[in-house]
C-alpha positions in Angstrom: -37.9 42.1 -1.1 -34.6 41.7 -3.4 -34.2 39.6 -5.8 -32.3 37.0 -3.9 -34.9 36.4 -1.6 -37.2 36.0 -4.5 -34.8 33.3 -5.9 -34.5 31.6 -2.7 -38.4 31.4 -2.4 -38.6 30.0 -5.6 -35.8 27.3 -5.1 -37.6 26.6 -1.7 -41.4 26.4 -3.6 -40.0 24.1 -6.0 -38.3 21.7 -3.8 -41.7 22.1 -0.8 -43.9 21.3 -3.9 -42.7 19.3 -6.7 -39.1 18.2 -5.8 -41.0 16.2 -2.6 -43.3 14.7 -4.5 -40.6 13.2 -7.0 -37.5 12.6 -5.8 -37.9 9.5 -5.0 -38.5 8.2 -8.6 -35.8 11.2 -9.7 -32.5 9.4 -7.9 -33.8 5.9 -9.1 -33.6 7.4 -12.7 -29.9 8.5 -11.5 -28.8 5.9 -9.7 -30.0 3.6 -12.7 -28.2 5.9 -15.0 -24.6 5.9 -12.9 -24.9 2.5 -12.7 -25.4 1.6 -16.6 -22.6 4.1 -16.7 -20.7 1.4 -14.7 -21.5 -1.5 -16.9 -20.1 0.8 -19.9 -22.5 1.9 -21.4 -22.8 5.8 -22.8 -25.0 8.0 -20.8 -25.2 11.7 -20.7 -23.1 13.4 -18.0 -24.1 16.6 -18.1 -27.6 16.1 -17.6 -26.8 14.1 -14.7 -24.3 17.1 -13.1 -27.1 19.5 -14.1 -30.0 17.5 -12.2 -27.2 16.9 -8.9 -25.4 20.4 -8.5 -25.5 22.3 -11.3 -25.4 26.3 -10.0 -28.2 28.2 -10.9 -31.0 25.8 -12.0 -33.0 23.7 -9.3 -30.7 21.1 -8.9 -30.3 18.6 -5.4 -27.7 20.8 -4.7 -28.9 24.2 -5.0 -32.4 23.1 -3.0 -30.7 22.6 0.0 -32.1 26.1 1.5 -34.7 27.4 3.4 -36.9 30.9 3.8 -33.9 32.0 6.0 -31.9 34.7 4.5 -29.0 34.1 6.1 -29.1 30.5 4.8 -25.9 29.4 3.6 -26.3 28.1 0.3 -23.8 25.3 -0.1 -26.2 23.3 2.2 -26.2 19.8 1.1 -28.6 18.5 3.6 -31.4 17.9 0.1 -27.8 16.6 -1.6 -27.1 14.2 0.9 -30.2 13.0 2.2 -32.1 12.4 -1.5 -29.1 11.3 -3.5 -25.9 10.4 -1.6 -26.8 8.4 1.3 -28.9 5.7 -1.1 -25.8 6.3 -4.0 -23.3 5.0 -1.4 -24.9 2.3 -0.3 -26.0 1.4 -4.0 -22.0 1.6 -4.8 -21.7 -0.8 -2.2 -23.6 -3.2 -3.3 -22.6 -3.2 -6.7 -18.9 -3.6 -5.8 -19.9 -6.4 -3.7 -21.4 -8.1 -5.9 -19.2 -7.5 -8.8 -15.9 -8.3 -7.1 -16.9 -11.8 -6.4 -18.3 -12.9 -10.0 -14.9 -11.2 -11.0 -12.9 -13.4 -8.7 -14.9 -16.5 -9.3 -13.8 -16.4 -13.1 -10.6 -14.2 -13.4 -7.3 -14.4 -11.6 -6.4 -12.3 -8.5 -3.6 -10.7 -10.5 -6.3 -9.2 -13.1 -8.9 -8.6 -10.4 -6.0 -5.9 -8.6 -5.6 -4.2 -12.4 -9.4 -4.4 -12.3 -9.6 -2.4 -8.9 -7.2 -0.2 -10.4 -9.4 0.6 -13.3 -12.4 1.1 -11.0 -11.0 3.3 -8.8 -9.8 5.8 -11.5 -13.5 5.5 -13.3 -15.3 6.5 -9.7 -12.4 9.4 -9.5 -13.5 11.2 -12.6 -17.0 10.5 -11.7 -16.8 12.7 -9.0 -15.3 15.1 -11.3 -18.3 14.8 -13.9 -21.2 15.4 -12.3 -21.2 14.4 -8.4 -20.3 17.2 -5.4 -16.6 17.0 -4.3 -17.7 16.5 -1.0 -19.0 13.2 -2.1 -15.4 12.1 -3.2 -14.4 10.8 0.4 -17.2 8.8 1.4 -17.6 7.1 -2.0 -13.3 6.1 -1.9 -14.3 4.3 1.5 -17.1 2.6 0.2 -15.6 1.4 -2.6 -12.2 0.3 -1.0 -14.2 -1.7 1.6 -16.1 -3.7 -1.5 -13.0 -3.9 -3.3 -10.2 -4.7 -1.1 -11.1 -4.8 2.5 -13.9 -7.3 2.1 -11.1 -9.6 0.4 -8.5 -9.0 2.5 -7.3 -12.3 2.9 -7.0 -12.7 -0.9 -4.8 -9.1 -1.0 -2.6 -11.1 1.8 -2.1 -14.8 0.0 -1.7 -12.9 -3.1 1.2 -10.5 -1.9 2.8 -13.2 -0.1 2.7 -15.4 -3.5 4.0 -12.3 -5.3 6.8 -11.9 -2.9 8.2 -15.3 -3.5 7.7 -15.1 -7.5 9.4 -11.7 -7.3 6.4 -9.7 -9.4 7.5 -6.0 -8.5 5.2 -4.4 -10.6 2.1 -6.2 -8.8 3.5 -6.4 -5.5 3.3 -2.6 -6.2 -0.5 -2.6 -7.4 -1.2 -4.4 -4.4 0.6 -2.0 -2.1 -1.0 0.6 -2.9 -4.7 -1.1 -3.2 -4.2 -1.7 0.4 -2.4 1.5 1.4 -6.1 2.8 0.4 -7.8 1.1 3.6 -7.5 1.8 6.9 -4.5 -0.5 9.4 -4.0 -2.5 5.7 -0.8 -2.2 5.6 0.3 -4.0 8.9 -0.7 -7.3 7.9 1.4 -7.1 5.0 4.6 -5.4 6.8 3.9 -8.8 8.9 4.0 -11.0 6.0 6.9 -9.4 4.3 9.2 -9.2 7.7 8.9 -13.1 7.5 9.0 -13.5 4.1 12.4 -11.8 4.8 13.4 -14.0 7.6 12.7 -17.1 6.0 15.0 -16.2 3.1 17.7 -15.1 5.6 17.5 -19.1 7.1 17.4 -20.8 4.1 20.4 -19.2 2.7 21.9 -19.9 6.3 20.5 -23.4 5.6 21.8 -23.9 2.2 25.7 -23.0 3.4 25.5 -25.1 6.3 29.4 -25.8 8.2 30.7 -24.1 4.8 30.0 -20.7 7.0 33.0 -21.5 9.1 35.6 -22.0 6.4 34.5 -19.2 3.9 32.9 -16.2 5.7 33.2 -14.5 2.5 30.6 -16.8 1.3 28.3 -16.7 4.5 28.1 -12.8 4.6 27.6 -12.8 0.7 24.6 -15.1 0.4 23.2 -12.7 3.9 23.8 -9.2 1.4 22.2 -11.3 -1.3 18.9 -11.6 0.9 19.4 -8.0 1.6 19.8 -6.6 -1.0 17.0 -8.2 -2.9 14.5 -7.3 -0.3 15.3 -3.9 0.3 14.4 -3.2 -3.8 11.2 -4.7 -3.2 11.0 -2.3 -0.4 12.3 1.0 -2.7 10.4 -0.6 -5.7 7.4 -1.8 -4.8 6.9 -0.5 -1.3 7.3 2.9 -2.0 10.3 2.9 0.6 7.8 2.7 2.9 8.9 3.0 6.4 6.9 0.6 8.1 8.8 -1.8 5.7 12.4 -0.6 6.3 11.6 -1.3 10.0 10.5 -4.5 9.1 13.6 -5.4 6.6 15.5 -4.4 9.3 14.0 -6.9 12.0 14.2 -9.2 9.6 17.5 -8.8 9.1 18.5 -9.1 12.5 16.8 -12.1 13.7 18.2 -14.1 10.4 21.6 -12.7 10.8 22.4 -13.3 14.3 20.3 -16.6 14.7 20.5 -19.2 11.8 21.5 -22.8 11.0 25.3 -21.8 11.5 24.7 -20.5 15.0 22.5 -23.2 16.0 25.0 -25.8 14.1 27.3 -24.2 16.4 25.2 -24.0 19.4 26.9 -19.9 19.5 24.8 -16.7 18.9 28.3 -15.0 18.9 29.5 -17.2 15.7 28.2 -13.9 13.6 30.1 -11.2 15.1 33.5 -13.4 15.2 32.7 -14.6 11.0 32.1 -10.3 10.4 35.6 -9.9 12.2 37.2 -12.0 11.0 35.9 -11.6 7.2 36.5 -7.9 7.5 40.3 -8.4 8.6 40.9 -10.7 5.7 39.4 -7.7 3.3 41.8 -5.4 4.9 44.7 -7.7 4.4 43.4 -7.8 0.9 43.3 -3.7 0.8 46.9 -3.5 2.0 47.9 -6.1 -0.6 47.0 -4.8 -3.6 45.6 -1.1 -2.8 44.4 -0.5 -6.4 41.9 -3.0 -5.6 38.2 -1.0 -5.4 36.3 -4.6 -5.2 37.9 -4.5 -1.6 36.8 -1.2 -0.6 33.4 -2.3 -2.1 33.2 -5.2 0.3 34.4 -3.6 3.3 31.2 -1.1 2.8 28.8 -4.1 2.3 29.8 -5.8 5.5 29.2 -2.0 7.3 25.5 -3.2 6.2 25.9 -5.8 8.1 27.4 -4.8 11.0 24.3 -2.7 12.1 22.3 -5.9 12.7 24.4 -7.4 14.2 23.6 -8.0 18.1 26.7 -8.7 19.8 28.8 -5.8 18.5 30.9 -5.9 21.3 32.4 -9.4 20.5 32.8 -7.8 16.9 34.8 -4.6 18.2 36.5 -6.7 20.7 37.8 -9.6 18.1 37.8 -7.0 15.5 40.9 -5.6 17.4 42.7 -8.1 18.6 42.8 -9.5 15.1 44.3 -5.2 13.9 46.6 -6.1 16.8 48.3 -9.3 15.0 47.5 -7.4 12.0 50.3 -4.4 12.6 52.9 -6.5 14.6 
């Protein structure tokens, strides 16, 4: 016999004989441990890593062999089935619990840096003294008693952010819900019509205005534009289900708004972008020292790609070149 089979014996007599007989009362003294830990309170680490997978000693880890030379030692069937499974669900639990007495008495704003803070302290734990293999399952667990479970919150929140223009937390909360899984759709929804709306009311607020200053129509449309697409780079991590939203956005509120309707014509758009681009080059050719013109001329290209009817544009566009160069 060599003397790894000797040391396997003896890791598999400890665990048939004593190990069986106390682990039950072992990983409530860990779990209780971990979770005075999480109340902040001091306890030692490394006695907790050395009991749960320390190499070498006759930790949950290292018992998950058998008799079986061959055995492949990183087993964590003991690991899992003694320890994780009950920590996991103990994780849940407490997150439940504690997220709503957090909520019930502390704004949703400081609950997200709460999460935050959470998240980072069950990151290191893993580091400290629990199995990497443990790091998955114990993210999902904690994002679902975290954020999925008050998802609805995560959405009036962000959409109250939105409005109030908080990049910073719109930011937190983007990536809170990045963490869960199909979290982000609900809030690509919310932003594509938090987008749309601000299209309309701008539209709204210019009313027959739009017809005898285009400048001022296409302006107060970049203004939307442009606002949203830095909460996008900002605090949406460019994401691209967001451009694709902006962009949707963008083209409903451009081509259909108070001036079209006023006008009972979904081409008015095209025909104001024509026309407001002819006037810039007018402008150009006027006084070619002018860079504000050029400026303009490449903000209305930003337009011109959600526009729907680009044909009346081209169409309009040159007639109006025509007139321009006779």
């Amino acid at each position: 016999m060599n003397i790894y089979d000797a040391y396997q014996l003896a890791v598999v007599g400890w665990r048939d004989r004593v190990f069986k007989v106390l682990w039950a009362d072992l990983t409530a003294v860990l779990l209780k441990l971990i979770e005075e830990q999480r109340n902040g309170e001091s306890i030692d680490s490394d006695l907790v890593r050395l009991v749960l997978v320390r190499r070498g000693v006759f930790s949950y880890v290292e018992i998950g062999v058998n008799e079986d030379a061959s055995c492949n030692l990183d087993n964590l069937m003991e690991y899992r089935a003694a320890f994780e499974s009950l920590f996991l669900l103990e994780t849940y639990s407490l997150y439940k619990n504690k997220s709503a007495d957090f909520l019930s008495r502390n704004s949703v704003t400081d609950y997200i840096k709460d999460v935050e803070q959470r998240l980072d302290e069950e990151n290191q734990r893993v580091n400290k003294y629990l199995h990497e293999t443990t790091s998955k399952p114990l993210a999902h667990y904690c994002n679902r008693a975290l954020i999925r479970d008050h998802h609805e919150i995560f959405r009036t929140e962000f959409e109250k952010l939105l409005h109030e223009d908080k990049v910073e937390d719109l930011k937190r909360i983007f990536w809170l819900v990045s963490c869960t899984e199909g979290g982000l759709r609900d809030l690509m929804a919310i932003f594509e019509e938090h987008v749309r709306a601000k299209g309309l009311s701008a539209g709204e607020k210019l009313g027959k205005r739009s017809a005898m200053d285009p400048e001022l129509y296409f302006s107060a449309m970049l203004q939307v534009h442009s606002k949203c697409k830095k909460h996008v780079i900002e605090a949406l991590n460019n994401n691209s289900m967001f451009i694709e939203a902006l962009g949707k956005a963008c083209i409903s509120f451009v081509n259909t708004n108070a001036f079209t309707y006023l006008t009972k014509s979904p081409k008015k758009s095209p025909e104001l972008l024509a026309r407001y681009c002819n006037t810039l080059l007018i402008e150009s050719a006027a006084i070619p020292e002018e860079s504000g013109v050029e400026h303009l001329l490449g903000q209305s290209m930003v337009l011109f790609k959600y526009i729907k009817e680009k044909d009346v544009l081209k169409k309009l566009y040159a007639q109006l070149s025509a007139k321009r160069f006779t």
